[in-house]
N, C-alpha and C positions, 0 to 999 in steps of 0.2 A: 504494500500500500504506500503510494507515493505520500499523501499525505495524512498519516499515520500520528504525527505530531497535534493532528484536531482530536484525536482520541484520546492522547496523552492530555491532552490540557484539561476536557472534559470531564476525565477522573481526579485530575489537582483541583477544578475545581466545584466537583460534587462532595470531594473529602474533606475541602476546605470550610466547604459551609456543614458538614456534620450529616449528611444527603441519608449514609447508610445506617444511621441510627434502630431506626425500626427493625432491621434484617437482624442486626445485633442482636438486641431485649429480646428479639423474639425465640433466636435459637440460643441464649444463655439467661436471659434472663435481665433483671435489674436490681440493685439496693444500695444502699449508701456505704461509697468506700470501696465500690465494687474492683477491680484489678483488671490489668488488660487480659483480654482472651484469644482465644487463636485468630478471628477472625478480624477484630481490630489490628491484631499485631499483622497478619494478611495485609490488611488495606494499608498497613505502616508502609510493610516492604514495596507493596506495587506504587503506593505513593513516591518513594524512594528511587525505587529503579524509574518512575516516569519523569523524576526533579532532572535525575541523571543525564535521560537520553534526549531531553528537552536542552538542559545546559550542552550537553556535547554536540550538539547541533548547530546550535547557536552562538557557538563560542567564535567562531573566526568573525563574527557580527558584534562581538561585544565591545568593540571600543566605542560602538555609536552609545553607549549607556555607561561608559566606564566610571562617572563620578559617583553616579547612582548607586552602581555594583559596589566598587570599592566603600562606599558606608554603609550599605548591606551588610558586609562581609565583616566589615568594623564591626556592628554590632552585634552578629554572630559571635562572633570572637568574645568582646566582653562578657556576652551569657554565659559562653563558658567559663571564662574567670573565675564567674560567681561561685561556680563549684569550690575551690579555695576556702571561702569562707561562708558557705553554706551550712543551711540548719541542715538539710538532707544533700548532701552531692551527689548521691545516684541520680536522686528527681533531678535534680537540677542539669546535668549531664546529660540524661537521657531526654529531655524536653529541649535542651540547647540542639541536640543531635535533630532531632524534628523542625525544628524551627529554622536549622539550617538549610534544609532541602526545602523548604517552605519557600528561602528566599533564592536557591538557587534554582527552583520550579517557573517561580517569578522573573528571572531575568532570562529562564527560558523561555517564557512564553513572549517575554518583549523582545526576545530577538528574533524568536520564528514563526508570530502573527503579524497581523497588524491589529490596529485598537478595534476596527468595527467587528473582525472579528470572533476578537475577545469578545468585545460586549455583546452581540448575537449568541454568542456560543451563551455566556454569563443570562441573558433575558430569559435565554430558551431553555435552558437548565433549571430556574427560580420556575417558570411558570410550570415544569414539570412537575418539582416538586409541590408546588403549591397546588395542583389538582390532583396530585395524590395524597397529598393529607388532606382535602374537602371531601375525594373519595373514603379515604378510609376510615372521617368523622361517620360517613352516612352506613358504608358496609360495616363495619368494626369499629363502632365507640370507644369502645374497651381499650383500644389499643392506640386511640387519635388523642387521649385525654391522659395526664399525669395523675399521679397520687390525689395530687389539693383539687381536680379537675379543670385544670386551665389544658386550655388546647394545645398541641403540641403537634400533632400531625406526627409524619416518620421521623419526625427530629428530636433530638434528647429532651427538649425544654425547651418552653412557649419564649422566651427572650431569645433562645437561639436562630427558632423558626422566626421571629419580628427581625432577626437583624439580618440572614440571607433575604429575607422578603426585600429589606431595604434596597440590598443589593442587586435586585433582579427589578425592582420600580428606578433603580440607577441605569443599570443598562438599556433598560427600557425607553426612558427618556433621551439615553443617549443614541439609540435605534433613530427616534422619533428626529433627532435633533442632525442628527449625521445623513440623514438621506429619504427623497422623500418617497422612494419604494418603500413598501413593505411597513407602510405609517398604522394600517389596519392590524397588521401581525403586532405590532407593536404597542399600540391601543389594548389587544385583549390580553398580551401579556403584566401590564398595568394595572388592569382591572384586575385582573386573578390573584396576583400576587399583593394585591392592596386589601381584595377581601379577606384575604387569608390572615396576613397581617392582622387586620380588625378584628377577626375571630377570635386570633392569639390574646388579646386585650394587652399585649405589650406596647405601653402608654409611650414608651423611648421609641420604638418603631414606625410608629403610628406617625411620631410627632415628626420624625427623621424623614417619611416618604412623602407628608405634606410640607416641611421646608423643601424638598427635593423639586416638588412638581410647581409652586408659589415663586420658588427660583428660577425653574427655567421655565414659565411663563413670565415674568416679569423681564428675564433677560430674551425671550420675545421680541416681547413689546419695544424692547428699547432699543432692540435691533433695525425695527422696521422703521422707526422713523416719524416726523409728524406729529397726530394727535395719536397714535398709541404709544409713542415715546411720550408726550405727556402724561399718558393716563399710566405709564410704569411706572413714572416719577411720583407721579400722589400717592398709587401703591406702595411706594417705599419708604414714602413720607410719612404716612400713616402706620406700617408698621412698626418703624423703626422705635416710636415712644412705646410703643405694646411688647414688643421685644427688651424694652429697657427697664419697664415698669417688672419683666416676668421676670427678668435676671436677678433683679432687688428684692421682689418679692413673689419670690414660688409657692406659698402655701396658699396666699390666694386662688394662684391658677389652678395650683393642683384639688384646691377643694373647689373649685367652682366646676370641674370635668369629672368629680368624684373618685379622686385618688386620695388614698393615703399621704397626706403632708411629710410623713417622716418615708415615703417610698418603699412601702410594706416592709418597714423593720430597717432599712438600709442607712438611717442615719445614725438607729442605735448599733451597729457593726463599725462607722467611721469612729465613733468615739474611743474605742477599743485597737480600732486600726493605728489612729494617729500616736495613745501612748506608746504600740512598741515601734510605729518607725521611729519616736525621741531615741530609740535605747542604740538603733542604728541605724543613723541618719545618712551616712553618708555613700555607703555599700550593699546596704540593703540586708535581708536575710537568707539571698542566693534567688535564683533565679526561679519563682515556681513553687519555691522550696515551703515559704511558711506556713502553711493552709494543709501542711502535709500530717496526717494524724500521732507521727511521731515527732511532731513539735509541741512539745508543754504549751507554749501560747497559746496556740491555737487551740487546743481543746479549754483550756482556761477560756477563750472568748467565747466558746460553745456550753459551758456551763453557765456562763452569767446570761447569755440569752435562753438558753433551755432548748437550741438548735444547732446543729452544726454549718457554718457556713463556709462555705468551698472557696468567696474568694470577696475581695472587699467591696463590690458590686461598686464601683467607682476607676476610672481609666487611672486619674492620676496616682492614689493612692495605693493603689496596687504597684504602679511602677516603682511608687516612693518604695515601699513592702520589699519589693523584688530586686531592685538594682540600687536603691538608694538613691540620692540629689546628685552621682554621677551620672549613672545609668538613665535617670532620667528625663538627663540633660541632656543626654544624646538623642533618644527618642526626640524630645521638643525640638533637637538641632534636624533631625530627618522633617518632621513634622514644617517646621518653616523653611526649609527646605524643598521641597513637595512645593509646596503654596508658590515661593520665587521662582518657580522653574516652570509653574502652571500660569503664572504670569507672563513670564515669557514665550511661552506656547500661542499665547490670543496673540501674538502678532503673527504668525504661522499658516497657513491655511487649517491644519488642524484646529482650530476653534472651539469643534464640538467636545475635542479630547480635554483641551485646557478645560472645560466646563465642568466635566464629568471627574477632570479632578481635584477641583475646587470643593467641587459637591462630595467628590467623597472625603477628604479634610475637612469640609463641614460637619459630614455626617458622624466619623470618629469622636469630633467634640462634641456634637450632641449625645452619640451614644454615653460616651464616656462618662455622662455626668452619674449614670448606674448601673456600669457594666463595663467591665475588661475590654479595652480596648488595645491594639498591636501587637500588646506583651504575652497574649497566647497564639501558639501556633495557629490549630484551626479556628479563626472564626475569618467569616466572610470578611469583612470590611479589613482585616490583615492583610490577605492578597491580594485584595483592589487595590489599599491604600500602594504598595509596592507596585504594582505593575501597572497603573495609571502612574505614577510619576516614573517609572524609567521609560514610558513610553513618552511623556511629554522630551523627557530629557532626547531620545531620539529624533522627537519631530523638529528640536529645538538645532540641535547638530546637523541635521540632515540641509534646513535653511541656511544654516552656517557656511558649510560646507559649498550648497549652490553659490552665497554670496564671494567667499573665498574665490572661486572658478573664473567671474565674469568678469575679473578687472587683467588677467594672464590673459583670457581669449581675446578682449578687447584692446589691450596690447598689443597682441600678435596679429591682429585681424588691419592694425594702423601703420603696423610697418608692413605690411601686404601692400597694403593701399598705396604708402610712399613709395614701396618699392617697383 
């Protein structure tokens, strides 16, 4: 199969968004604390060997992404460090080992796709799974619904399913946005994936697909020009106090949509989180590592709540947790990073790509605000956020490059002339 690498990427990223969940529980089972099993450990290694033949592929292409790579690879490497002084170094080891093929998955798919299609690939894979768990609510309840009964579909957990959702209304818009074939396919993948979403009642998700689509309508409007360039502009105007009013004060918003002000338990876990990042501040407690059950803390946090919890349900402080105020000054250096590079991109023809990774740098700090964001291997918005900004970095080089070219032709083309 000549092109063999579309099937490679489609399994990086069904595994990335957690796709095989359901096939899991169902031929071993589930419970808390559960350990890997053959089957997981299976889709490790084929994730593994597909990181592989994707990088190997793509490697005589990689200096179009070299800045990108090389701070990938940087912060691979630091995870590993963490091992050093880690609460657990096996976890810590064996999650850096994952997360590395994570990013080398990622620099092969930006060197042997193009972005549209990625995100085709990305749409069309979300709206699969999203009509397989609306299927499998209606055929098999039992088995679409968690312990607490929130929806979940084939996926571990309703936050997991909200945040692939996010992913697949990302690409979707960036379908819609990139070209105007295929605007209907695009449309219904939108729609499927936003219901599903809203079943999940994952309020982070929810809120993440409607700044998705509020954004790239608005960056529409101000596209075209005239009076819909004005009528973005009061659009903007108008939110922007609403957006500033939610930042200062979130228990409003969240009780006026019927949420939990304290984000079902998650700001009694921050209180807890923040005295042991004091204890180490600056290194963290290894990569992965604290949350792990043979860490005293962590079950000390799980008795004064009366539940165990897997992880700080907040982006920043996890990384605080995991790498410390170094570690997680590198993440913020990637993270603004991404953003200058996606900057740079809207001058490009690429446009729709700068967009799509904008929005998903948006979408990170949205999730982030109650839930692990980059610092684990699989979740969806990890290998967007990575392979939308190495692909801007390409489209960014690629114009570079043309510009570089035209002042030697035109050169050459005047002493032609003179001569």
């Amino acid at each position: 199969m000549k092109r063999w690498y579309l099937l490679a990427s489609g399994f990086f990223i069904l595994q990335g968004i957690e796709a095989f969940s359901y096939i899991d529980r169902t031929l071993y089972g589930e419970w808390d604390g559960k350990p890997g099993d053959k089957f997981s450990a299976s889709l490790n290694i084929i994730l593994i060997a597909s990181s592989l033949l994707l990088f190997g592929r793509g490697f005589p292409r990689i200096r179009t992404i070299r800045t990108g790579a090389i701070l990938a690879a940087g912060l691979v490497l630091f995870l590993f460090c963490t091992a050093a002084w880690s609460i657990d170094p096996q976890t810590s080891i064996r999650n850096a080992v994952l997360y590395g093929f994570v990013v080398m998955g990622a620099i092969g798919i930006a060197t042997n796709l193009n972005i549209d299609e990625f995100m085709e690939q990305m749409a069309l894979l979300c709206f699969l799974c999203s009509v397989a768990s609306l299927l499998l609510m209606v055929l098999a309840p039992a088995g679409a619904y968690g312990e607490t009964g929130d929806f979940r579909g084939i996926f571990p957990q309703k936050n997991i399913l909200g945040e692939a959702m996010a992913m697949g209304a990302l690409a979707s818009l960036h379908g819609l946005r990139a070209s105007a074939r295929g605007r209907a396919r695009h449309v219904i993948f939108l729609i499927a994936v936003t219901i599903a979403a809203i079943k999940s009642q994952s309020a982070t998700s929810c809120m993440t697909i409607l700044a998705f689509c509020a954004t790239d309508a608005v960056t529409f409007l101000m596209r075209k020009g005239g009076a819909a360039r004005m009528a973005g502009m009061i659009v903007v105007a108008l939110a922007l106090p609403f957006l500033g009013f939610t930042a200062i004060f979130p228990d409003y918003m969240l009780g006026a949509i019927g949420k939990d002000p304290t984000l079902t338990g998650r700001t009694d876990i921050w209180h807890y989180v923040v005295l042991y990042i004091s204890q180490r501040p600056w290194l963290g407690w290894g990569y992965l590592a604290f949350w792990s059950t043979n860490n005293p803390a962590a079950m000390d946090i799980a008795t004064a709540l009366h539940w165990f919890a897997p992880q700080a349900h907040n982006g920043l402080l996890e990384m605080l947790l995991c790498a410390g105020i170094i570690g997680t000054s590198y993440f913020m250096l990637l993270l603004c990073r991404t953003v200058f590079v996606s900057l740079q991109c809207l001058r490009t023809p690429q446009k729709a790509l700068a967009i799509s990774a904008l929005l998903s740098c948006g979408g990170i700090v949205l999730v982030g605000i109650s839930e692990t964001v980059l610092i684990v291997p699989f979740e969806a918005s990890t290998s967007v956020f990575f392979i939308t900004g190495l692909f801007c970095e390409r489209a960014v080089r690629a114009v570079r490059g043309r510009h570089a070219k035209r002042p030697h032709f035109a050169a050459s083309h005047r002493v032609k002339l003179h001569t």
